[in-house]
C-alpha positions in Angstrom: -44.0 39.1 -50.4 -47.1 38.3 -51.5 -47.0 36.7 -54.5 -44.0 34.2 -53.2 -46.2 33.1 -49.8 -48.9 32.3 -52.7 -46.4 30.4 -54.8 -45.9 28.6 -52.0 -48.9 27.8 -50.9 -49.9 26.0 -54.2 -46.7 23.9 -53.8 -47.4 22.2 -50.3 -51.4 21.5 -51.6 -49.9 20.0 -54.6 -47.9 18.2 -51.8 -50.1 17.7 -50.0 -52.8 16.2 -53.0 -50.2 13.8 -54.4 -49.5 12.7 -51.1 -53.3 11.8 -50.7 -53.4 10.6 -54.6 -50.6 7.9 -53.7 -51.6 6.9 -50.5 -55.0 6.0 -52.0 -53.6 4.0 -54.7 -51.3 2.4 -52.0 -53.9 1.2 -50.2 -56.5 0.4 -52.9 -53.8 -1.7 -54.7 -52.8 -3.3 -51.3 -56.8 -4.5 -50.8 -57.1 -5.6 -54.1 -53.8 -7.9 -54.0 -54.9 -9.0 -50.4 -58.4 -9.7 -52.4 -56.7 -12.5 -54.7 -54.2 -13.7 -52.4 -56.1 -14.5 -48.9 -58.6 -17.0 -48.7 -61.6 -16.1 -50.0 -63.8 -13.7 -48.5 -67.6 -11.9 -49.8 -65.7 -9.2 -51.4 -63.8 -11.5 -53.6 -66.5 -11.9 -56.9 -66.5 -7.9 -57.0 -63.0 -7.6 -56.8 -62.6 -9.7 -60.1 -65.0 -8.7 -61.6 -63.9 -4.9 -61.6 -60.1 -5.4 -61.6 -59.5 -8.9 -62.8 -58.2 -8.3 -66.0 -56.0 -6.1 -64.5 -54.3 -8.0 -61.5 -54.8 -11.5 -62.5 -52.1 -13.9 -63.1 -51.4 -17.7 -63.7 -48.7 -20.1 -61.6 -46.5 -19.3 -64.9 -46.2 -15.5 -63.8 -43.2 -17.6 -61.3 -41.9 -20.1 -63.6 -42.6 -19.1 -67.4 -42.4 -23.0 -68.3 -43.9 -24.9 -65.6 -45.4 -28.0 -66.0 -49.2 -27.8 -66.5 -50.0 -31.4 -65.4 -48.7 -33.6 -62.5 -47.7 -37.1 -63.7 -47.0 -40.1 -61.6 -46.0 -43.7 -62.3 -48.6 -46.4 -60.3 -48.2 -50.2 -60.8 -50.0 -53.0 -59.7 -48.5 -56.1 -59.6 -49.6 -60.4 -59.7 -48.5 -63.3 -58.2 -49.7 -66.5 -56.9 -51.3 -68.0 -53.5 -52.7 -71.6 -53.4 -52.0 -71.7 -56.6 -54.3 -68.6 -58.2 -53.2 -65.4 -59.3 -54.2 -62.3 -56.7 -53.4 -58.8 -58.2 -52.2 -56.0 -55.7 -53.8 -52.6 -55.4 -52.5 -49.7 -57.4 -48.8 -48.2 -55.9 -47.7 -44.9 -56.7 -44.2 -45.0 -57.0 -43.3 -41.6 -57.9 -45.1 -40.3 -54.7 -43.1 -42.5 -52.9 -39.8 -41.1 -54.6 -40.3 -37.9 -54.1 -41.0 -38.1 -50.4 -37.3 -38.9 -50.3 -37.1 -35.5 -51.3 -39.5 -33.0 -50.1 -38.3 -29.7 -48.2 -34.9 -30.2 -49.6 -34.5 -27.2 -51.9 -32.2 -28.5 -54.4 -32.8 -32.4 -54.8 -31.2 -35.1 -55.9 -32.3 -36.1 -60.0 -31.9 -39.6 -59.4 -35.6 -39.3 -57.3 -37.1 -38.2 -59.6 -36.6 -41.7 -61.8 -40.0 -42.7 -62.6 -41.2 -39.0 -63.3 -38.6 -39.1 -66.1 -39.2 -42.3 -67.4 -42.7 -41.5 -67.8 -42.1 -38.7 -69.8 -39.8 -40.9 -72.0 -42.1 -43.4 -72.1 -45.1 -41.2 -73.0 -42.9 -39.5 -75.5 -42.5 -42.9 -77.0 -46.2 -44.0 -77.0 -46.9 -40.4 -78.5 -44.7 -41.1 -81.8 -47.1 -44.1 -82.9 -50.6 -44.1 -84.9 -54.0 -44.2 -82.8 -54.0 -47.8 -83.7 -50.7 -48.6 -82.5 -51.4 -47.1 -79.2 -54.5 -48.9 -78.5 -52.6 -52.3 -78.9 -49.8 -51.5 -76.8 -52.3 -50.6 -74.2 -53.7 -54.1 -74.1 -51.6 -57.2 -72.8 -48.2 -58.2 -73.9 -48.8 -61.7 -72.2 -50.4 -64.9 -74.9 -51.5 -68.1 -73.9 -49.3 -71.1 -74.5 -52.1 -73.4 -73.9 -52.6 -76.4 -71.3 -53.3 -73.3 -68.8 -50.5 -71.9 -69.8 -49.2 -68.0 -70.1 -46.0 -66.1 -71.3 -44.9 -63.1 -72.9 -45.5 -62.6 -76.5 -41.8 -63.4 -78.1 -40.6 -59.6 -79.2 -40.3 -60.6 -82.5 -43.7 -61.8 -83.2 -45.3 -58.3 -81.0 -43.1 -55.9 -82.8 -44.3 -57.1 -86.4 -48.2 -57.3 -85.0 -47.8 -53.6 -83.8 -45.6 -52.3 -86.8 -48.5 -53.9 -89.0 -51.1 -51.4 -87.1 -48.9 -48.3 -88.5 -46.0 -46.6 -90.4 -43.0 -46.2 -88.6 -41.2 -49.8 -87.5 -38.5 -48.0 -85.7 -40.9 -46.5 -83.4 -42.2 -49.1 -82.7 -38.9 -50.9 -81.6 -38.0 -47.4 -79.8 -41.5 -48.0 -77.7 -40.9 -52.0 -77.1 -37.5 -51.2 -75.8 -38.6 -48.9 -73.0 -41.9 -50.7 -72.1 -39.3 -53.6 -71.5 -37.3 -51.3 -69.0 -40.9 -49.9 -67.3 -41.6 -53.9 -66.7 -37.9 -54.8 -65.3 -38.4 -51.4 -63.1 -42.2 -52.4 -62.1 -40.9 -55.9 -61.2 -37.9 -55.4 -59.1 -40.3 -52.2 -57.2 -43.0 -54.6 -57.2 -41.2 -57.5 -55.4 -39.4 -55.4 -52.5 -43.0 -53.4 -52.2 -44.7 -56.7 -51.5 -42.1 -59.4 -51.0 -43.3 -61.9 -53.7 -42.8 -63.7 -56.5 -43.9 -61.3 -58.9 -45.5 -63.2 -62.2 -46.9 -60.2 -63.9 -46.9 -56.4 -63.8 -48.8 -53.9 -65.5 -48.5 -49.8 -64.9 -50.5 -46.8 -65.3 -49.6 -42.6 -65.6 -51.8 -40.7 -63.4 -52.8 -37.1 -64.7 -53.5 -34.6 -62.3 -53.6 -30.6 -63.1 -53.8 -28.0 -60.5 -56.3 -25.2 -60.4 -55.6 -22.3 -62.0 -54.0 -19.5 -59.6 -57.2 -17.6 -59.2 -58.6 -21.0 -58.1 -56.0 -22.7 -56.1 -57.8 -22.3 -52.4 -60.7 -24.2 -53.9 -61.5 -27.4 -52.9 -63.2 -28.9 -56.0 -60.8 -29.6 -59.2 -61.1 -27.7 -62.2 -60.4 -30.7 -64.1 -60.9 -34.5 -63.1 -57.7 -36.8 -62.5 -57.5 -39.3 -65.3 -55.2 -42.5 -65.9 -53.5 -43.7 -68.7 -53.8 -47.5 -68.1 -51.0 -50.0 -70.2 -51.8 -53.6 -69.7 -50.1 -56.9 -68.2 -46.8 -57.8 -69.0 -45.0 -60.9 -67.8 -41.4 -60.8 -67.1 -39.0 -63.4 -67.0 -35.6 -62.1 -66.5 -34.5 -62.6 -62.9 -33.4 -59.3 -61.0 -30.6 -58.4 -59.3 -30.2 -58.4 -55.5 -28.5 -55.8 -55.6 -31.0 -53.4 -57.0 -33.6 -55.2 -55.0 -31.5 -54.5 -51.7 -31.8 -50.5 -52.9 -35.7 -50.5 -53.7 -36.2 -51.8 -50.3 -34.2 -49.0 -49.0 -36.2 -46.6 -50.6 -39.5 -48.5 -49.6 -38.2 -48.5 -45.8 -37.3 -45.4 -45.4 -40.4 -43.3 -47.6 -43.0 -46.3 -47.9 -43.7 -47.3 -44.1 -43.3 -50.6 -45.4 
């Protein structure tokens, strides 16, 4: 009777033991997770130093390919009063899109219209030489003289820019779609403002979060910077139509 009383003994403290083992890592793994996850608190810089390589993790732990930079379309727009040009200030317009959307889990694409024309766009710019991009950054508008401005005919800009690189069909590629960003700034410029729009010009704003272990903070890791393109002068006429929706969208997101 003995010896089974002792066999059994031994069993219920190695219970008892691996009881105590897992309860301890239960709990030391539950503060270290609340360490990284809850605002931060003294204990914090400890924590990761001792167990940061261990239970640290980026924003693509959720999402393998999520997007490491923020983007977002901002024009600014021209027109005239007494006869001299005033500009506008700068007008995010894909913040102003996607407040159409926001808490809605599975959203519409077509807000998301500027986001994916700037990644067209800058997929564009991207395919032509260093030289080439720092012209099409500068004005597409020439003056005509007597006071006079216009747009730079598309024949004469495409052979100044395709002189600046390789690849003509780029270059036409690019022209095409800053053509579409100025009909789009245009019509979103005139129902934002209600003018007579003369001349647009746009910009992509670059914005990256903090890295997950940095998220609560209230400094950037890394400055917001702009991609500026310069002033171009449109001169077909829009549609009413598209107007009438633009100052829909305005109305209803913009508070104008």
């Amino acid at each position: 009777m003995t010896a089974p009383s002792h066999s059994k003994s031994r069993a219920r403290l190695g219970q008892t033991i691996a009881a105590i083992a897992t309860l301890a890592i239960l709990l030391g793994y539950g503060f270290v997770s609340a360490t990284f996850t809850l605002p931060p608190t003294p204990a914090r810089p400890v924590v990761a130093d001792a167990f940061g390589p261990y239970f640290s993790q980026r924003w693509n732990v959720f999402a393998p390919n999520i997007l490491r930079t923020n983007r977002e379309l901002q024009i600014q727009v021209q027109w005239r009063e007494d006869g001299e040009l005033v500009h506008s200030d700068w007008v995010d317009v894909t913040d102003i899109e996607f407040a159409a959307v926001r808490g809605i889990p599975m959203p519409s694409r077509i807000q998301k219209s500027s986001f994916n024309a700037t990644q067209t766009y800058l997929t564009r710019y991207n395919a032509l030489s260093d030289d080439q991009r720092e012209r099409v950054r500068d004005t597409f508008i020439q003056a005509l003289g007597d006071g006079e401005f216009g747009p730079i005919p598309d024949p004469e800009l495409v052979d100044e820019i395709d002189a600046l690189g390789e690849s003509r069909a780029s270059v036409i590629r690019f022209i095409r779609y800053d053509y579409m960003l100025m009909r789009f700034a245009d019509a979103f410029g005139t129902a934002y403002f209600d003018r007579d729009i003369e001349r647009v010009r746009w910009r992509v704003q670059f914005e990256r979060p903090n890295d997950f272990l940095h998220r609560f903070d209230e400094t950037p890791q890394v400055d917001t910077t702009h991609l500026t393109f310069g002033w171009r002068q449109p001169t077909a006429d829009i549609d009413p139509a598209i107007l009438a929706v633009y100052d829909d969208v305005i109305q209803r997101y913009a508070g104008e």
